[in-house]
C-alpha positions in Angstrom: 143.5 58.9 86.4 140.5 60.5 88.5 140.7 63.4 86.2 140.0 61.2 83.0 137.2 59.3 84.5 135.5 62.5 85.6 135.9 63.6 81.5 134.4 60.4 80.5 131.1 60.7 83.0 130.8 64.1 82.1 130.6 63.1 78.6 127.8 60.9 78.9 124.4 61.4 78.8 122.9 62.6 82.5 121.6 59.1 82.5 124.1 57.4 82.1 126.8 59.5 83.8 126.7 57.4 86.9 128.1 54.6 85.3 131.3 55.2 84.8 132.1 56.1 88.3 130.5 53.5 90.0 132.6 51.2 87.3 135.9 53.1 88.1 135.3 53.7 92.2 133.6 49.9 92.9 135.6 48.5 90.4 132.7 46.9 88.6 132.2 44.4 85.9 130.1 46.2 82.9 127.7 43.2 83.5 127.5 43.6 87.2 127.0 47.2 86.6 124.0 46.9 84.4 122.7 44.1 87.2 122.6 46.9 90.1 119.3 47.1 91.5 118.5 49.7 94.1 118.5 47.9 96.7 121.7 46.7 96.3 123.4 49.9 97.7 122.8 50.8 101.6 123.8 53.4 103.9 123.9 55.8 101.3 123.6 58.8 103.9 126.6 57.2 105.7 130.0 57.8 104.4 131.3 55.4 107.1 128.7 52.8 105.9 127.8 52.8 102.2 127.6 50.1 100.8 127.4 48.7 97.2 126.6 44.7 96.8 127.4 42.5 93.8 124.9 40.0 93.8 123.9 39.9 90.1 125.0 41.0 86.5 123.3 41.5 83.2 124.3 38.5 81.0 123.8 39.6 77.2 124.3 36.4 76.1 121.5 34.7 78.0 119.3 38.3 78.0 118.8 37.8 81.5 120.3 38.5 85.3 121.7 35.7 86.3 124.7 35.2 89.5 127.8 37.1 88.9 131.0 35.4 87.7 132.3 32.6 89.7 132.9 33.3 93.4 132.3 37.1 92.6 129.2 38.1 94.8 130.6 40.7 97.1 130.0 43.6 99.2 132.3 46.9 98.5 132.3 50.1 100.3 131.2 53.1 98.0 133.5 55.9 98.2 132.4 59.0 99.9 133.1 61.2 97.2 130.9 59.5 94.8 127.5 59.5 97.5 126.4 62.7 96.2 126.3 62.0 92.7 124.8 58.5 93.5 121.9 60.0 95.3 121.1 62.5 92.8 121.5 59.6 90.2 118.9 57.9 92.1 116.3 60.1 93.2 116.5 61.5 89.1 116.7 58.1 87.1 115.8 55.2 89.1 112.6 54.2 89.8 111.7 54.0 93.2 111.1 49.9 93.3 113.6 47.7 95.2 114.1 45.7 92.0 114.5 48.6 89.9 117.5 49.0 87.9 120.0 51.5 88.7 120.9 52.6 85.1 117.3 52.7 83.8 116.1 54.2 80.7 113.5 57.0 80.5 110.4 54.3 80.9 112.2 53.1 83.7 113.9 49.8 81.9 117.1 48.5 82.4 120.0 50.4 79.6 120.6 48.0 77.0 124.8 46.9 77.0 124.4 48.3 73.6 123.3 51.6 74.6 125.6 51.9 77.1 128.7 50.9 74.8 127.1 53.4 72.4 127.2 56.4 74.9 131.0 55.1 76.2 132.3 55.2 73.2 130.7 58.2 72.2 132.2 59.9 75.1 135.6 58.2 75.1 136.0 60.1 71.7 134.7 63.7 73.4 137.2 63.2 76.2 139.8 62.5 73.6 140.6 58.9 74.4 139.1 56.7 71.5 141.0 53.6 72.2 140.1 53.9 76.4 137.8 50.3 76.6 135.2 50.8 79.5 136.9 48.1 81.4 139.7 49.8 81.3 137.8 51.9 84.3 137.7 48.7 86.5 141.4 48.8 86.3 142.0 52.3 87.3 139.7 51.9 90.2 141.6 48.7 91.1 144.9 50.8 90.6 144.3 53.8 92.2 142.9 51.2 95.7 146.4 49.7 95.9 147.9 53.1 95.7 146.1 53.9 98.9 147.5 50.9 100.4 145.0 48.2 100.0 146.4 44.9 100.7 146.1 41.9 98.0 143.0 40.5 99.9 141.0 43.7 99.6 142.2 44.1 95.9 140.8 40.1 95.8 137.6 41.3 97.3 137.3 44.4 95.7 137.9 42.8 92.4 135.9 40.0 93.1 138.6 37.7 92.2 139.4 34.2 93.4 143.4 34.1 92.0 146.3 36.1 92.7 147.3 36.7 89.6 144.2 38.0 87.7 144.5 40.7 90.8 148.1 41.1 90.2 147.2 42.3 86.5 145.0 45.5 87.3 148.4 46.8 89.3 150.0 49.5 87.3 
């Protein structure tokens, strides 16, 4: 529900806070999340336009960016209610490189997957849903866009999912 996934961000740390939006609202992978880069979002002055690109994701196992999971490089419109925050986020926590990561620590690195999980599940507990699993977000997002009417190619795209019936499962 919008009004959990506004709980959880606001129980993050201001860093961080970003993240579970742009997971819920873009319906992003945690890996694809940590891979953002600013210059993978566009026309952020442009409701009509913005624009948020998948074209990377943190891989823990291989401690690198590599290409995102098969067949998932996509292109998703950011919703306009989230273009604030993002900007703020930006002009605050990310350093000003093209290649900089979006969620950066205080030196400007990339956020550890570890330190992220720490803060979710820190603030999972504070918003009073310990067993809420930060993917869990991608679904709602992916939930909430049928709702409006998306039509199973959008949720495919949006998902960046190549079958049917892995889209079929984030339908509640």
């Amino acid at each position: 529900l919008p009004e959990e996934v506004k709980a959880f961000a606001e129980a993050m740390p201001a860093h961080l806070r970003i993240a579970v939006p742009l997971a819920a609202w873009c319906a992003l992978r945690i890996g694809e999340l940590l891979g953002l880069q600013r210059r993978d979002l566009e026309y952020l002055d442009d409701p009509e336009r913005a624009l948020l690109h998948v074209r990377r994701q943190w891989n823990v196992k291989g401690n690198a960016l590599t290409p995102p999971k098969a067949s998932s490089t996509r292109s998703v419109a950011v919703p306009a209610a989230l273009l604030p925050q993002l900007t703020q986020h930006l002009q605050i926590y990310t350093p000003l490189e093209g290649t900089a990561p979006v969620l950066a620590n205080s030196r400007g690195v990339r956020v550890s997957q570890s330190a992220l999980d720490r803060a979710w599940r820190a603030a999972r507990e504070q918003a009073g849903r310990p067993g809420f699993h930060f993917h869990n977000l991608r679904h709602t997002g992916l939930s909430k866009y049928a709702e409006q009417g998306a039509t199973l190619a959008e949720l495919l795209h949006r998902g960046g999912h190549t079958d049917v019936t892995v889209a079929l499962r984030y339908q509640h």
